[in-house]
C-alpha angles and dihedrals in degrees: 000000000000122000105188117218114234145165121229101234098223089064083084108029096158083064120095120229087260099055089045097064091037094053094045095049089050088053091044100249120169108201139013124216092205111214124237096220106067110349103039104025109207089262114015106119098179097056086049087051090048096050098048093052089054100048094051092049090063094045102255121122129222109258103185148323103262088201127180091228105148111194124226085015129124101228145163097259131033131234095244082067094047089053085052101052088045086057105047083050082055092236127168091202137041111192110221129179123238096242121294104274115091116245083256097059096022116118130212083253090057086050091045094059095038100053087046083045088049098053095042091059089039091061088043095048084041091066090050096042090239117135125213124231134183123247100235101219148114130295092021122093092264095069102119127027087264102049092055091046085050098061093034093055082043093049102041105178137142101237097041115101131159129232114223125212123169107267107254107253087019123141116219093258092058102042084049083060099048093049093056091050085061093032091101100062099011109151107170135001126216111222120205129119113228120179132212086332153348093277093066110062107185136194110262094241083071089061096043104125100042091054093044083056093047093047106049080057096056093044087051090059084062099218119122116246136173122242117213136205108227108177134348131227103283086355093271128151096212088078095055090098100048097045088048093050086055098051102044083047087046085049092050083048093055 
């Protein structure tokens, strides 16, 4: 099984498309999840189209579109658009978020929009041979392992995945849990070690033996899945070298 190793675009925002490639081939990074915020605008199909060409002319591939579709959710662009714009990056996958309540505050009502909105992206996302996947985060309703298992038993397609990233404060135990809640349909995973909270990025080797834990668990499942850096220790770029030789040595590990 293959796990690539990727950088989340958004980890360096100042960066132009341009910088970011370099800085991740130079790092020997293997994929990129562009972001829909700055580097791949919802819509923008020249800028998708930008960025795919020169990621491919470096030799990277596009892992996925990190979009800001909120399901459920009245917004300034629509998820056809964010399908399109996926399409014209040439990405497999678009991230989208599971409405914007946490699992805690959100009504049936909330659930009932987010699971029509769901399938809805999820047809759209089907023509292209994209597939969807949820953003796994707070205040949305994939907040807890359960929560996740919950929406993804609710919203059975064949196109509908769902990311994984440690639960912020979480103790190993808990973020295992929570990993096998998503295993089944588990596309991409998100890698930063953030302890106790947000505000402490840390290097990954301080996190080496719980992702050598996570991701024993996801090469046992023997599917191929891209791994991808999200945030560097003072969000410095510097430190992209360094974070992608730890976790190719933490996936050889594995």
């Amino acid at each position: 099984m293959t796990m690539k190793i990727g950088l989340v675009s958004v980890t360096f925002r100042p960066l132009s498309v341009e910088q970011v490639v370099a800085a991740s081939a130079a790092a020997r990074i293997e994929c990129i999840e562009w972001g829909g915020d700055v580097h791949v605008p919802h819509g923008d199909f020249e800028a998708a189209k930008k960025a795919s060409r020169v990621t491919h002319d470096a030799g990277l591939k596009v892992s996925s579109y990190g979009s800001y579709l909120r399901l459920g959710v009245e917004q300034d662009f629509t998820a056809r658009e964010v399908i399109e714009t996926a399409a014209s990056l040439g990405a497999p996958m678009v991230r989208v978020w599971a409405g914007n309540r946490g699992s805690g505050e959100a009504t049936e009502e909330d659930w009932k929009k987010v699971v029509e909105a769901a399938f809805e992206a999820a047809e759209l996302a089907a023509r292209e041979g994209i597939g969807v996947g949820y953003e796994f985060h707070g205040g949305t309703l994939t907040d807890t392992g359960e929560s996740a298992r919950r929406l993804l038993d609710l919203t059975r397609h064949p196109s509908i995945y769902s990311f994984w990233q440690p639960p912020v404060g979480a103790s190993e135990d808990e973020a295992v849990a929570s990993l096998h809640d998503v295993l089944p349909r588990l596309c991409n995973i998100h890698a930063f070690h953030w302890w106790p909270d947000s505000r402490h990025r840390h290097s990954l080797t301080e996190g080496a033996d719980r992702w050598t834990r996570y991701l024993s668990i996801i090469r046992d499942t023997g599917k191929p899945r891209d791994v991808l850096l999200e945030f560097m220790p003072g969000d410095k770029v510097d430190f992209l070298p360094v974070e992608a030789a730890i976790l190719r040595d933490l996936v050889d590990r594995a």
